[in-house]
C-alpha positions in Angstrom: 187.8 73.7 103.2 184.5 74.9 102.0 181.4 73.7 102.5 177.9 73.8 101.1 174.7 75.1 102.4 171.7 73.7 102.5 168.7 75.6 101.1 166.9 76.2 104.1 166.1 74.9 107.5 164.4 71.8 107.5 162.1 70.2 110.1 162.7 66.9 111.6 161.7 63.2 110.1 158.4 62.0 110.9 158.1 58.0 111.4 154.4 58.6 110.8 154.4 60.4 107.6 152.3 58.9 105.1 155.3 59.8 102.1 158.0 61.7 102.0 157.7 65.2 103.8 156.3 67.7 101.4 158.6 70.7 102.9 162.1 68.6 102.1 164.2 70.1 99.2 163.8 68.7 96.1 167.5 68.6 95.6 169.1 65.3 95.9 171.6 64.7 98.8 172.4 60.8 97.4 171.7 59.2 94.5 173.4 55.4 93.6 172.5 53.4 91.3 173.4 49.5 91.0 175.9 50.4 94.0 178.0 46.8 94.3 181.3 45.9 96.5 183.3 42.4 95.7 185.3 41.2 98.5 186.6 37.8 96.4 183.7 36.2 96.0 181.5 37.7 98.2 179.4 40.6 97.3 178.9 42.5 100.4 177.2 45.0 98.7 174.8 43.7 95.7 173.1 46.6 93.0 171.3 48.8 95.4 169.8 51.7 94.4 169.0 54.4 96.7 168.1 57.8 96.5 168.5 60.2 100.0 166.7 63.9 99.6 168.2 67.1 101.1 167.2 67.6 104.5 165.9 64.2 105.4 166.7 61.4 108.1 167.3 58.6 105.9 167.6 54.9 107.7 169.4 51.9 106.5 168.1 48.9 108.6 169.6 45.5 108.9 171.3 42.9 111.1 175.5 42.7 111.8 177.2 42.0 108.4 174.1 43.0 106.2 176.6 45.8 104.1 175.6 48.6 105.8 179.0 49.6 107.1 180.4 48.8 103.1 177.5 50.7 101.6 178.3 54.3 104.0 182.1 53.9 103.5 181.7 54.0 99.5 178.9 56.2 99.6 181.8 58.5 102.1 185.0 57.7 99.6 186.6 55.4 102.3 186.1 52.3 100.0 186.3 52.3 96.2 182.6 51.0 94.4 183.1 48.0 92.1 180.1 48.3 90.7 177.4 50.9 89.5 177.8 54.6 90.4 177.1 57.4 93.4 176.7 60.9 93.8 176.6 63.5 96.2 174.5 66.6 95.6 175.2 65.8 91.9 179.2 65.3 92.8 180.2 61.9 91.1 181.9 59.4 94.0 184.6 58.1 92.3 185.8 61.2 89.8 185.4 64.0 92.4 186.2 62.4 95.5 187.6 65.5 97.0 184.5 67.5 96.4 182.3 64.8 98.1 184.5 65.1 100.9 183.9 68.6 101.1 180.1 67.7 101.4 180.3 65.3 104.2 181.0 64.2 107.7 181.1 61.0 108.6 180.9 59.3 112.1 181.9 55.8 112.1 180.9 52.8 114.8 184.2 53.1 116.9 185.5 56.3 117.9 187.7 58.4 115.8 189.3 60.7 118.3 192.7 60.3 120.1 192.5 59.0 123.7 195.3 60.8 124.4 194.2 64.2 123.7 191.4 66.1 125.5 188.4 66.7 124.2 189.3 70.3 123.5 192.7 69.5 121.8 190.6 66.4 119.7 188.2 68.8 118.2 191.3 71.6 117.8 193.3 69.1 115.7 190.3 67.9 114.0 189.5 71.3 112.9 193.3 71.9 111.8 193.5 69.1 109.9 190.2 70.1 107.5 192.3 73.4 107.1 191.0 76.0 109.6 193.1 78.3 111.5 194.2 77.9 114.9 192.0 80.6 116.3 189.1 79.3 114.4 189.5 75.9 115.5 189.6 76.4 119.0 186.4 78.7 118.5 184.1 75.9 116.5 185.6 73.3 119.1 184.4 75.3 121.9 181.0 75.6 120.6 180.5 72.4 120.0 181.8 71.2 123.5 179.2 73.5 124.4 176.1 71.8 121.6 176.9 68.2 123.1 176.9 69.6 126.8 180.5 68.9 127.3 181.9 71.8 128.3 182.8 71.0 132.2 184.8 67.7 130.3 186.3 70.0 127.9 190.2 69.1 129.4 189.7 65.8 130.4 191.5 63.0 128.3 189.2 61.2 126.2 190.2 57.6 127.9 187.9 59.2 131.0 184.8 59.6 128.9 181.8 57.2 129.1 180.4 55.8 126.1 178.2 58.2 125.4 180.3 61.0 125.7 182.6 59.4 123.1 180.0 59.0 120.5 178.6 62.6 121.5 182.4 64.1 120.7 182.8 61.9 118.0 179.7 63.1 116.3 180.8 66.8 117.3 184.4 66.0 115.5 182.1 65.5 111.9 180.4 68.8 112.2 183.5 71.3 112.1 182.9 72.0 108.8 179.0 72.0 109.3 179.0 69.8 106.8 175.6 69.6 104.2 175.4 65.9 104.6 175.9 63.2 107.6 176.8 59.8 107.5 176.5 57.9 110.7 177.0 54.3 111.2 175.0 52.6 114.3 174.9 56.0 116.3 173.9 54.3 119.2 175.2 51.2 119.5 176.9 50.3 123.2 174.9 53.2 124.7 172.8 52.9 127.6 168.9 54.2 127.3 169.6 58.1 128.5 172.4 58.9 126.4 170.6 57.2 123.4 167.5 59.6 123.7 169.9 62.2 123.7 171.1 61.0 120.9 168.1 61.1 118.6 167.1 64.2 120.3 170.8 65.5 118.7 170.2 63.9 115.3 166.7 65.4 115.5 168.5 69.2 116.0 171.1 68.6 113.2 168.1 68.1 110.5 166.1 70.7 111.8 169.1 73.3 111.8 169.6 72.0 108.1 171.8 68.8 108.0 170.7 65.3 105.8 171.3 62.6 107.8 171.5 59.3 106.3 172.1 56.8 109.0 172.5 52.9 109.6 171.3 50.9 112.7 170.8 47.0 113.3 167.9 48.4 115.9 164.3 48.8 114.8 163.0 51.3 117.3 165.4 54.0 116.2 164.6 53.2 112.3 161.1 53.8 113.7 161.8 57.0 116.0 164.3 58.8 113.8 163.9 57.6 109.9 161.5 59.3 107.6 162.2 56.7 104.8 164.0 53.3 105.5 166.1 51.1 102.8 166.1 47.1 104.6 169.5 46.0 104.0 169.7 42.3 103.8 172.9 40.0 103.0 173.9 43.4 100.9 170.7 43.6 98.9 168.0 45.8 99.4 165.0 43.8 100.3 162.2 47.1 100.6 162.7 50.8 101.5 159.4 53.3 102.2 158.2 54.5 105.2 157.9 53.1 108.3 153.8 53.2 108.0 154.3 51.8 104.3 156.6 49.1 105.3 154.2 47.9 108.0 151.2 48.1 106.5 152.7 45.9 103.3 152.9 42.8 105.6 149.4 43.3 107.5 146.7 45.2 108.7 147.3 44.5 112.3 149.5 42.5 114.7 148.7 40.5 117.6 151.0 39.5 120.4 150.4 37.0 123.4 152.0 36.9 126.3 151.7 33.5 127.6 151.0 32.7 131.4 154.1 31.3 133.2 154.4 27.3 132.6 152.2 27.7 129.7 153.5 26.0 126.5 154.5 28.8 124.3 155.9 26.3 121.6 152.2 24.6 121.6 150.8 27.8 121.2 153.1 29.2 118.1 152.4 26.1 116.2 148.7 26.6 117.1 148.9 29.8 115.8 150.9 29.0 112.6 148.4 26.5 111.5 145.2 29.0 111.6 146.8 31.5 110.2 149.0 29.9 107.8 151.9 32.9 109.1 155.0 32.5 111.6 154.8 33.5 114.6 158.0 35.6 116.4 158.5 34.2 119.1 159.5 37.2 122.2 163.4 37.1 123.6 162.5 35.7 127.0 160.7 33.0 125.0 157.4 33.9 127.2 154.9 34.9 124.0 154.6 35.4 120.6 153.4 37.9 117.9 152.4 38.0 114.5 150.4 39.6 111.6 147.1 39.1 109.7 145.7 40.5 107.3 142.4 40.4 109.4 142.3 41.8 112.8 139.0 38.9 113.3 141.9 36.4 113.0 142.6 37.4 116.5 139.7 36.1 117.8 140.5 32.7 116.3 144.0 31.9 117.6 142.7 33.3 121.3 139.7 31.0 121.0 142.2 28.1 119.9 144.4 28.1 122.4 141.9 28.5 125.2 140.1 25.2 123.6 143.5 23.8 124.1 143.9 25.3 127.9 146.7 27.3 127.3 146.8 30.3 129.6 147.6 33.8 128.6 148.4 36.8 130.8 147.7 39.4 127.9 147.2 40.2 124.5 147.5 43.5 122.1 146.0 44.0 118.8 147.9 47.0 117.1 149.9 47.5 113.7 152.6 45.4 112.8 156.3 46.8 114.2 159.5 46.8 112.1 160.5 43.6 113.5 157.7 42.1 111.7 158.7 43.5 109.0 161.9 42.8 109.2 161.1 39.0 109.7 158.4 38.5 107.0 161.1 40.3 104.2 163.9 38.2 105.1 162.7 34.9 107.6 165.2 36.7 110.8 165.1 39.5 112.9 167.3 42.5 112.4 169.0 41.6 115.6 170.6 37.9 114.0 174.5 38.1 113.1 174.8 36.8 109.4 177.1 33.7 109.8 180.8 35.1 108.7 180.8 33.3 105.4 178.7 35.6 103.9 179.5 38.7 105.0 183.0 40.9 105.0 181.9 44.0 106.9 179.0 45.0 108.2 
């Protein structure tokens, strides 16, 4: 197999960047338009445009059974597109599938390789199977056991690899071909904190040795950390896309989160909050505070006066910029981390 080039080295995605990053190609790595996918009634995917630039970290954020999973598989050729069109670096989807593939490596949620096999023999066959010689299998193989520091497991069988060193060979197993363009569906998800930060720091490497990454992830700090742009996937419609910074600031100019003092009434205090500022408050897992955002940062100072007129204690407060959970709940009323009820969704 052949693959293509990118035109040069590009740094890595910045979540801070005020637009998109002035030294990305202006070639385009993904373009759809009115992308849609019918399963019976159901449109898991539903006319979503995107458009992905060479040499970017592109995010695709939303909750279990949004279509993020059904979008990447079309977008990859591993589903057929009912509606709309796709291409890759100007390749049409549907018409030259073969070339696309050519373009791309994909790395799925569940593991790809063969437990069976060791990690060596995995990458070998992988590297067979796109049509490189035995010699120059093993050689790629070998340096990439070598990129995702897992040389000393090299001969073990996969079924004795953590988690992380699945996803890390798994991810390997899509660059044998060094492919222009990566797809990668919830990189992260079952991994514990250190092999997650190695991780991004590997996604981070790929762009700035000249990959496009174009990834999907249910969890908003890794949007954050990693994306340069983000689309917000919701119920298969795209709800927003922009940057991190632009998403955030659309909803407010600052947030504000309480942490309430233990036995405090946190439910009192949300609908407190509610009612002065006329927005919902998220409420934090352990159920312990709340934050939310106003277009004010002196609103603060109201809902803090409030509830101590009302004697409900706090342990702390922060004033800062809204985060992507926001976000997330002010575009579609639930958190990225909700599962959409079955009905409505096929894949995620």
């Amino acid at each position: 197999m052949t693959t293509r080039t990118p035109q040069a080295e590009r740094s890595s995605s910045s979540a801070d960047q005020a637009g998109r990053d002035s030294s990305l190609s202006d070639t385009v790595a993904v373009e759809a338009r009115g992308l849609t996918k019918l399963f019976g009634t159901n449109r898991a995917v539903d006319n979503i445009d995107l458009t992905v630039m060479e040499g970017e970290i592109f995010g695709v954020l939303g909750p279990n059974g949004a279509g993020k999973t059904t979008m990447l598989n079309m977008l990859a050729t591993l589903l057929p597109i009912d509606g709309g069109e796709a291409r890759i670096f100007g390749h049409d989807v549907r018409s030259e599938g073969h070339a696309v593939r050519q373009l791309i490596g994909v790395t799925s949620q569940f593991a790809s390789v063969d437990e069976n096999l060791t990690a060596r023999e995995n990458l070998w066959l992988f590297g067979r199977l796109q049509g490189l010689s035995s010699k120059r299998a093993h050689s790629i193989g070998d340096d990439l056991l070598a990129q995702f520091d897992l040389t000393e497991a090299a001969h073990r069988p996969i079924s004795q690899f953590s988690g992380g060193m699945r996803r890390r060979l798994d991810l390997a197993a899509s660059l044998i071909t060094r492919p222009a363009l990566i797809f990668l569906d919830e990189p992260t998800t079952g991994l514990d904190p250190r092999n997650r930060s190695q991780m991004w720091d590997t996604i981070r490497d790929l762009v700035a040795e000249g990959s496009t990454i174009m990834l999907t992830t249910q969890y908003l700090d890794e949007a954050d950390a990693l994306a340069g742009r983000i689309a917000v996937i919701d119920r298969g419609r795209k709800v927003a896309e922009g940057t991190p910074s632009q998403l955030k600031t659309q909803i407010g100019t600052s947030s504000l989160r309480v942490q309430m003092a233990e036995g405090a009434d946190t439910a009192k205090a949300v609908a407190l909050a509610a009612e002065l500022t006329r927005v919902t408050p998220i409420v934090s897992p352990t159920g312990s505070g709340f934050s939310l955002t106003l277009s004010d940062a002196n609103q603060a100072a109201d809902v803090l006066i409030a509830l101590r007129n009302h004697q409900l204690d706090i342990t702390s407060t922060t004033i800062e910029q809204p985060s992507l959970d926001e976000v997330f709940f002010a575009l579609t009323g639930h958190t990225s981390e909700t599962r959409l009820p079955e009905t409505e969704v096929s894949q995620s």
